[in-house]
N, C-alpha and C positions, 0 to 999 in steps of 0.2 A: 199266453201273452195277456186275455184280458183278467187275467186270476191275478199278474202281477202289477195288473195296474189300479184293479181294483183291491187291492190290498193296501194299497200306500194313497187311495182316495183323495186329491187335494194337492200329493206332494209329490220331487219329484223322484223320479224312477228314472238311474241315470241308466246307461249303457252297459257295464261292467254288471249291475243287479240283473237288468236282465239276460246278460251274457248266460250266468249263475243257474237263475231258475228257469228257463225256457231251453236252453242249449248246455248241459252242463257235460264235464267229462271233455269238452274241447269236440260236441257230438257235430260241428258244421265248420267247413273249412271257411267260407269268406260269410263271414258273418255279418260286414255290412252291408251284402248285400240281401242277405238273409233278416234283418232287421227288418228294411226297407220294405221287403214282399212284406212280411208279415202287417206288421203296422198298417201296410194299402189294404192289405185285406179285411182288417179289422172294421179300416175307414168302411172301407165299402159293403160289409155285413151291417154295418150302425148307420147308410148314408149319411155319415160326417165329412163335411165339407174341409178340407186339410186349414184353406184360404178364411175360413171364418168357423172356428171347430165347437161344437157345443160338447165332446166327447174327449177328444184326443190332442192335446195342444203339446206340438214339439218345439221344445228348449234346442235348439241344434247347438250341436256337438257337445251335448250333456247328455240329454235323454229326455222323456216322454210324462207327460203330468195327464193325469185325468182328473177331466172338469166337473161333469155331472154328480148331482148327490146320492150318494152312495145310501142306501138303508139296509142295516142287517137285521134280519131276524132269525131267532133262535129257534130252532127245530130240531125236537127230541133225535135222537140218533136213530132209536127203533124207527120211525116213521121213513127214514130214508132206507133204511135194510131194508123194511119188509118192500118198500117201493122196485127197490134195484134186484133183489131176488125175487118179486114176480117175474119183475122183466127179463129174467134171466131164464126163466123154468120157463116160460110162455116160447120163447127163442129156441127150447132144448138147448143151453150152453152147457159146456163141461168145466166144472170146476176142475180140472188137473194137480194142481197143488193142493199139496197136504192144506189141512186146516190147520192155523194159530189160534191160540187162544189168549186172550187177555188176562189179567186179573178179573177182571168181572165175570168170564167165560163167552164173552161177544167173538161169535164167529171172523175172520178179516182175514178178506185173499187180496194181492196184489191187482188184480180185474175187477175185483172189486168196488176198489178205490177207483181205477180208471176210472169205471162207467161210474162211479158217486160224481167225479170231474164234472164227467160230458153230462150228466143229467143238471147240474150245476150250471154251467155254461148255457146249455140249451133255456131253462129258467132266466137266467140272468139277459140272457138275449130275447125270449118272448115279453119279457116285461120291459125292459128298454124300449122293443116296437110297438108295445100298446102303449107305452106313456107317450111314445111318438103321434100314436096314432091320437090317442085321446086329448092329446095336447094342443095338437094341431087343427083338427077336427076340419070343417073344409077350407078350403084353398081361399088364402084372404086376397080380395081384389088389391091390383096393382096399384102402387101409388103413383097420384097422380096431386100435378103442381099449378098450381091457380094464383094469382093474383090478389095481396089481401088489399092494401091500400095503393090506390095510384095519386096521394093526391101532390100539390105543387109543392117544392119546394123539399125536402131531406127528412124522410120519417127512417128512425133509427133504433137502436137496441131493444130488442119483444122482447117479450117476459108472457108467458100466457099463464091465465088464474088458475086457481087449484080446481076449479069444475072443469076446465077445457072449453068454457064458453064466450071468453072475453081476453082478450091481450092489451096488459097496457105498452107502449113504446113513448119514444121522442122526437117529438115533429118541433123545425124552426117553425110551420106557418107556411102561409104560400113560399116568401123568400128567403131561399137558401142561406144566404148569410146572416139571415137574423139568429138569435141565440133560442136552444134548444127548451121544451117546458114537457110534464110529460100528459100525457092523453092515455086516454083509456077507451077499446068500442069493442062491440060485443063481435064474433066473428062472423055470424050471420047479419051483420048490419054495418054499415057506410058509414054512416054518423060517428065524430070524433068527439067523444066529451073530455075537456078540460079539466086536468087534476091539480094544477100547481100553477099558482099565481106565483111569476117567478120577479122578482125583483131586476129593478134597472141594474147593468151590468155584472149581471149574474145570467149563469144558465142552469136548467135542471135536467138532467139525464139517468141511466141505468137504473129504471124502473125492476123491482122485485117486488111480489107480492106479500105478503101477507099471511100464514098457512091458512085464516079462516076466510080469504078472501075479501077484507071490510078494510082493507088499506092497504097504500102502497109505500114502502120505502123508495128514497131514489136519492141520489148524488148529485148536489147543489155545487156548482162552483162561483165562485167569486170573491174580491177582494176581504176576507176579514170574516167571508163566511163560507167557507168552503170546509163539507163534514157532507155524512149522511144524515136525511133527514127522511119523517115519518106522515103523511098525508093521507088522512081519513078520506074517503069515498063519499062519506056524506054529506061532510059542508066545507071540505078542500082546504081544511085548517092543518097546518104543517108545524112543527116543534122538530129539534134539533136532539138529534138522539148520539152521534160522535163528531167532534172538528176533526181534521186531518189538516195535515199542512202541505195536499196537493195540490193549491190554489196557484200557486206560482212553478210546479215544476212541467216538462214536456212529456206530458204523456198522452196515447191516445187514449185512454181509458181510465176509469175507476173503479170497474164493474167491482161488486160483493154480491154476497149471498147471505139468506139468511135460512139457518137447519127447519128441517120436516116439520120440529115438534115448535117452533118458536121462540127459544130459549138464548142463542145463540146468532152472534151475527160476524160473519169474516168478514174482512176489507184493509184493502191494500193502505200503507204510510210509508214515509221516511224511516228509516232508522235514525236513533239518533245521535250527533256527530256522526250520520255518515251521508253518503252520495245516492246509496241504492236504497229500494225499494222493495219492502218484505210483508207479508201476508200478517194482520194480527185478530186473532177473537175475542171478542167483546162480549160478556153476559148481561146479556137484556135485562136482567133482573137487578144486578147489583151495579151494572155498567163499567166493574173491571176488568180491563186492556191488559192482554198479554201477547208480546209478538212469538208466534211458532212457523217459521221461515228463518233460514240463513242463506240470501243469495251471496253468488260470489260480488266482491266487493268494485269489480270493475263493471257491472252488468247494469242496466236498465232497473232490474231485477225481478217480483216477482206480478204474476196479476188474474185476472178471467178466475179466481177460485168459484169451487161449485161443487156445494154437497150433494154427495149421492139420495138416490131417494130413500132410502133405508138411513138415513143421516151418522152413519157411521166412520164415511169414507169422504175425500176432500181430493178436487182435482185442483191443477193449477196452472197454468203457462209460466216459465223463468226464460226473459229477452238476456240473452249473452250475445255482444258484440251486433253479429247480422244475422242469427239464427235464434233458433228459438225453441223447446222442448217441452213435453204433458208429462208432469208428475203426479203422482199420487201419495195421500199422506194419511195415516188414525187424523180423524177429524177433531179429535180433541191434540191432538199435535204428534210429534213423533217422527220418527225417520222417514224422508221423503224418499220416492220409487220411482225413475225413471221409467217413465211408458215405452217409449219408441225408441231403436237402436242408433239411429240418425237424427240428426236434428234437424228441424221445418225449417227450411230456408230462405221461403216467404215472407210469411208474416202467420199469426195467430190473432184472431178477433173473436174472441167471445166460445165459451166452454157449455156443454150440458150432459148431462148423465140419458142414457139407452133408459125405457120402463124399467128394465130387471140391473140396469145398474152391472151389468154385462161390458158397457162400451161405454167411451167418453167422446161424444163428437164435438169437433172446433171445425171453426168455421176458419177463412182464410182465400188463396186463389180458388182451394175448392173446398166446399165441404167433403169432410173427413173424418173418420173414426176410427181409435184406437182400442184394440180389447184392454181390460185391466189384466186380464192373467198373464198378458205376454201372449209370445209365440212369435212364429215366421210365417209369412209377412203381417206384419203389428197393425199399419198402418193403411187403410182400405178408400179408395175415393166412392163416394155416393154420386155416380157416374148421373144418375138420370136429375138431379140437381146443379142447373151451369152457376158457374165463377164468374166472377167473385164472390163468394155469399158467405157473409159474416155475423156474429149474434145469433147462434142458434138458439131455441128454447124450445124441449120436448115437454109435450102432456098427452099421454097416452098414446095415440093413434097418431096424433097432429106433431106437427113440425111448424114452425115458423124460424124466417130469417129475414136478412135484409142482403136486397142485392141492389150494386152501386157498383156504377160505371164512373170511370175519371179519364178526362182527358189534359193531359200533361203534354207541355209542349216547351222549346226553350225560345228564351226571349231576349232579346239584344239590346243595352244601351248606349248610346254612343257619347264618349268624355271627351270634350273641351280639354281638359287639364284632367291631371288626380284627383282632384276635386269638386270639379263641374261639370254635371251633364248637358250633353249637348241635344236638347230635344229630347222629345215623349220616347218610355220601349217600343219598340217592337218586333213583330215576333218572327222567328229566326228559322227554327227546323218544326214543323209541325206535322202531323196525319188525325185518323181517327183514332189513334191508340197513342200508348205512352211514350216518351222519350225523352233522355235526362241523361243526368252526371257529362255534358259536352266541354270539352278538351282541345285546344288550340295546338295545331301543330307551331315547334318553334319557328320555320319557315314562312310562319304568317299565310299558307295557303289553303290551310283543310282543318277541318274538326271533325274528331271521333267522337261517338256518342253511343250511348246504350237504347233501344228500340226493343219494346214486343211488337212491332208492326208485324212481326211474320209469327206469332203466336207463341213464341219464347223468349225470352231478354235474350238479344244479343247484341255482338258490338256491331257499329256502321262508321264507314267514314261517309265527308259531302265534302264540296268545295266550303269555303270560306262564306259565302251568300246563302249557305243553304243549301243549292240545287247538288244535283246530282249525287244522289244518296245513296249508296250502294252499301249491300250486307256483307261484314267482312266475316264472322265466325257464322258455324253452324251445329254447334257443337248439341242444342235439344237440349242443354240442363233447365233448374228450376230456376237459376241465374247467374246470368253473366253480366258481367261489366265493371264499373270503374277506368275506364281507357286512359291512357297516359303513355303521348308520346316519348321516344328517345329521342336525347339532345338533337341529333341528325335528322329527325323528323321521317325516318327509315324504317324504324320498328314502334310498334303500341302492345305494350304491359297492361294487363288486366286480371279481372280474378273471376273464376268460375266453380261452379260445386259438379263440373262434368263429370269427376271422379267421388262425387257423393260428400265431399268434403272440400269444401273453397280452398282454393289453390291461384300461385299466381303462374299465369301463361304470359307468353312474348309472340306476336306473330308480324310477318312482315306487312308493311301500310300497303302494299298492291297486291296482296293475301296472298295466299300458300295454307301449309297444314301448320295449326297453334303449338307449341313446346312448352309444355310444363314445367316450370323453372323449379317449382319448391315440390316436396315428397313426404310435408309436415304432416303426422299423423291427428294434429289439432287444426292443422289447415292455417293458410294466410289470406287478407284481405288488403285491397285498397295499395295496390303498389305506386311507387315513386320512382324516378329517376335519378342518381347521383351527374352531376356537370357533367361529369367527364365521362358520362356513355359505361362506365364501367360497372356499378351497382345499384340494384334494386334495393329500395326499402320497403318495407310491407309491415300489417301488425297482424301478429297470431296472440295466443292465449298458451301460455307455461304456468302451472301451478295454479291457477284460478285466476291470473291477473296478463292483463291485455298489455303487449308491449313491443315495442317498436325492434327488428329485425333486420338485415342486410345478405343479399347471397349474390354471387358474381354473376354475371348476363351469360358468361360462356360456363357457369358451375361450380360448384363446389359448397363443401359445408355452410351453411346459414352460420353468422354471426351475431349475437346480440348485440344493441343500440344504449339502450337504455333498460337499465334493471327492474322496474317497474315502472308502469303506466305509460301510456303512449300510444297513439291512434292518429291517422292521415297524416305523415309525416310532408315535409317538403324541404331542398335544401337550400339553402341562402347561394344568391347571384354570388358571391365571392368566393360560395363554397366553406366556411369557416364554421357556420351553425348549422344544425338541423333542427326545425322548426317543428311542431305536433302539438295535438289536442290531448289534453291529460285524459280524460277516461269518456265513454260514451256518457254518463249521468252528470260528468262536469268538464266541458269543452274548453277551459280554458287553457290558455295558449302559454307553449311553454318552449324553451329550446335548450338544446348541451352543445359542447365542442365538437366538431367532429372528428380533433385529436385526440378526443377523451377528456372527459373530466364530469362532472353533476352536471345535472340538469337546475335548471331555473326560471321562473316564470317569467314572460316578457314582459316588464315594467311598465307600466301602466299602458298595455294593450287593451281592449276590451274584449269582455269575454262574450263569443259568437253564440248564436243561436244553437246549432249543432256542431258535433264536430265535424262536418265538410265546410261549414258558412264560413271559409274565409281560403284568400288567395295572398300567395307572399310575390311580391315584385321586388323589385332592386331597391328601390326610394320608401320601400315601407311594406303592409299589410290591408287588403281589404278585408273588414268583416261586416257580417250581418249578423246585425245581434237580434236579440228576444223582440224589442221593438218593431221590427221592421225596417230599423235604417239601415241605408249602407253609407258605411266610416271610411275613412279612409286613414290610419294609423300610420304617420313619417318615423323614420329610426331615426334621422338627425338631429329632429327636436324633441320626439316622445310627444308631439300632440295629436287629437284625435278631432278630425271636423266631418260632418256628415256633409255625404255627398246627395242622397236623395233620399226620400223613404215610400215605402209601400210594401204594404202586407203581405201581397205576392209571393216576397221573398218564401216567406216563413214557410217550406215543405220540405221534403226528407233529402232535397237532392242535392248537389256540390252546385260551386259555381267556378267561373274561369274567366282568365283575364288576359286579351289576344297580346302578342309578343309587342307589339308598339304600343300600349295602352289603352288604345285608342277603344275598346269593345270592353264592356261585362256582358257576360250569357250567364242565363239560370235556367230553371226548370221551375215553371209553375203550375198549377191546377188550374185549368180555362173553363172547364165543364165538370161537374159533379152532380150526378142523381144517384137517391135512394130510397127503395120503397120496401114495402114490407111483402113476403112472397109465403103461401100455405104449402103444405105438402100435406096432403088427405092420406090416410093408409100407410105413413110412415112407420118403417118394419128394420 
């Protein structure tokens, strides 16, 4: 087994090869279970871990790749006879069989050969344990996680310098809402020094270093200048090294990188004429732009890139729909590699390569790392670092991130009319943890809402006030929600990744066990109710583009809505349109027949902040746009008056509008901290 593995060093060795050369002639009746021994045992001669393998990484239901570098060397033939016929006359063995003879006249018996095997193997396995042993040498102390900055107010994206003795990040200042600049301190020291004088209504963030250490790049945003830019260490003078045109789009990030040797800087833009967002490199030296990314055209699309430390290899996070994926790519471009067999269904904040370029860890609810070779299980939590912890940056030994608590809660305002509020928000369902996307029963007496108060998204209904808050699913995925009652106020539709892949479920409003409506091998999100209690709509992804869907409440085949694009559907009080956001990167508001026929954009609607920022009622549409207002758009007339504004609005989560008018709830961020956190001895 290990003759056949290290034979094909690198590549793999499916099942049927090894069938061939380890079991040939049909010599073992259940062979997969005979596999299975064997491979354990291999593991367990090399102490290779299956779950994190430095030897043996299995492709399941293909076959078997070995990881380690293989070196051959060449050894006259004589020097192995005279080896194996000592060992054999020292033994008294009987050669039994005639002797062959070659062309040259070289003696060769079948026992021979065996024992050349096993003398082979035994070599090949004492060198393996001394490069183990030599490699390792003694036992590295456990890593342990310290506190790098506590200081007031949001320090954000590390970056540590190429000695491992200084991290630059991005701190607002003491207050949190002020805009971000970036700092630089050494790790054995408190003191924050100042790198970038950042201009009024600008912010500076995703510090990189430098390969010699004597400057930092980092990402400027603001009106008319928003690009990467390049800031010396010594008198904090900064020059414009690329524009970008993400000065106006929603993203949480800008993060780039720039390669080992200097030469070379990635960083996410536009495409152009299009919506999504793709990875492009830029030569430092000549300063021409080439994009090598192709996201799918309904996506967010690409970001977090981060060249390995051999500057060869390029990682990257691609946002599709609500989940999100680690690729890997030839750093000068070339066909991208999906890392993981499932997509993260969290979030993804911030990418960095392992020392040996081994693993790619992101950050997210938890940190987490992916091998590049593959294998089963791909994807590993870094159990003794708590979550949330986002922006990792590795330099040898050290780890640094940022870990940020948020406390999200939904908030009430009460209208006078469609038009005018009545009195200041306030706030509606609250705890010490998150809760969002809240949904008015038609009844006017309860709302369903999404909570990790119990340490997983799930759904909750409460009365109408708030109180009385009870946990309707329990299902442990990575998330659930979106809640949406039926007309009847009976049953609430939601979508879960319970089944490893978002799905839309139905469960009764006074609980019971949840039923899984759809069995889409691409999964559904964000379901709807039709009038009349009879179908669900929902939007999955067919052929790389996101688009609106329908399957009946008691079953049957999914039917498509709309041919392309379409996302958070809703249907009109008279039942005649169905209303939706054309794609995650461009929310604007669009609707079809529900008899059939094209879709059309809603004439002069305004286009929402995201695609949940808006609710359809009978007299019209509320939206919350990019501004922070909320509109209120009439079908009668086709005009648009603002009914209040506050920034509030602006976070990832829906809003909803209670059956009499008379309430808006949303989901806003009350509490936000972030600081930067070490990990000493990180392995």
């Amino acid at each position: 087994m290990l003759h056949a593995l290290l034979d094909q060093s690198g590549e793999l060795v499916t099942r049927e090869q090894l069938r061939e050369r380890v079991w040939p002639d049909d010599s073992v009746q259940d062979f997969d279970n005979s596999l299975r021994v064997a491979i354990n045992k291999l593991r367990q001669a090399l102490g290779d871990d299956p779950d994190a393998p430095q030897y043996i990484s299995t492709l399941p239901r293909r076959g078997y790749r070995w990881l380690y570098p293989v070196t051959v060397h060449d050894v006259p033939p004589s020097h192995w006879e005279a080896q194996d016929l000592g060992v054999a006359a020292e033994r008294g063995s009987r050669f039994d069989e005639p002797p062959m003879r070659t062309a040259s006249g070289t003696v060769a018996r079948r026992e021979f050969g065996y024992k050349s095997i096993l003398v082979t193997l035994v070599l090949v396995l004492m060198a393996i344990a001394a490069g183990r042993y030599l490699r390792e040498g003694p036992k590295s102390p456990d890593p342990k996680v310290l506190p790098l900055t506590t200081y007031p107010g949001m320090e954000c994206m590390p970056s540590i310098s190429p000695d491992g003795k200084q991290v630059a990040f991005a701190w607002t200042g003491p207050e949190s809402d002020h805009p971000y600049s970036v700092y630089v301190k050494a790790i054995a020291d408190e003191r924050p020094h100042l790198v970038t004088k950042t201009p009024a209504s600008a912010a500076d963030g995703d510090p990189v270093w430098s390969p010699d250490g004597h400057s930092i790049y980092f990402f400027r945003r603001g009106p008319g200048q928003s690009g990467v830019y390049i800031a010396s260490l010594g008198d904090g003078s900064a020059r414009l090294i690329e524009s970008t045109s993400l000065s106006e789009r929603r993203l949480r990030r800008a993060r780039f990188d720039v390669s080992p040797d200097g030469n070379t800087l990635v960083y996410p833009d536009a495409v152009p004429e299009q919506e999504t967002i793709a990875l492009f490199l830029l030569d430092l030296h000549t300063l021409e732009s080439r994009q090598i990314t192709t996201p799918p055209s309904n996506s967010e699309g690409d970001g977090d890139p981060a060249f390995s430390h051999d500057g060869k290899t390029l990682g990257f996070a691609r946002n599709t729909l609500d989940s999100e994926q680690v690729y890997v790519m030839p750093a000068a471009g070339g066909p991208a590699r999906v890392l993981i067999s499932n997509s993260v269904t969290d979030f993804i904040d911030g990418l960095t390569w392992t020392v040996d370029d081994r693993e790619i860890v992101f950050g997210g609810k938890q940190l987490r790392k992916a091998s590049v070779s593959g294998g089963e299980p791909s994807i590993k939590a870094i159990t003794y670092v708590p979550g949330p912890s986002t922006f990792p940056s590795v330099r040898s030994t050290s780890l640094v991130y940022v870990q940020a608590t948020v406390n999200d809660n939904v908030w009430k305002l009460e209208l006078r009319d469609p038009t005018h509020a009545a009195g200041e928000p306030s706030r509606l369902i609250s705890s010490t943890r998150q809760q969002a996307a809240a949904s008015y029963s038609p009844d006017g007496k309860h709302l369903a809402f999404q909570s990790d108060r119990s340490g997983n998204w799930e759904i909750w209904i409460c009365d109408r006030d708030g109180s009385n808050a009870i946990q309707l699913t329990r299902l442990g995925a990575a998330l659930t929600g979106t809640p949406r009652w039926s007309p009847d106020s009976k049953q609430i539709a939601f979508d879960s990744h319970a089944s490893g892949v978002s799905q839309i479920y139905v469960i009764p409003a006074e609980g019971g066990q949840p039923r899984q409506l759809t069995n889409d091998a691409v999964g559904g999100q964000v379901p709807s109710w039709s009038r009349d209690g009879r179908w669900i709509y929902y939007s999955t992804i067919h052929n790389g583009v996101a688009s609106i869907w329908k399957t009946r409440v008691e079953g049957g085949p999914p039917q498509a809505v709309t041919s392309s694009n379409g996302i958070y559907a809703a249907e009109s009080a008279d039942g005649k349109y169905l209303y939706y956001s054309r794609t995650p990167s461009d929310p604007t508001l669009w609707r079809t027949p529900i008899a059939g026929g094209a879709g059309e954009p809603v004439p002069g609607a305004p286009k929402p902040f995201d695609t949940s920022h808006w609710v359809l009622v009978a007299s019209g549409i509320y939206i919350i746009d990019g501004n922070g207002d909320l509109l209120f758009y009439r079908f009668d007339k086709g005009t648009v008056t603002r009914v209040v504004h506050d920034q509030r609005f602006l976070t990832d989560w829906s809003m909803a509008v209670s059956p009499d008018g008379r309430e808006v709830v949303w989901a806003q961020v009350d509490e936000r901290t972030a600081d930067l956190m070490l990990v000493e001895n990180f392995r």
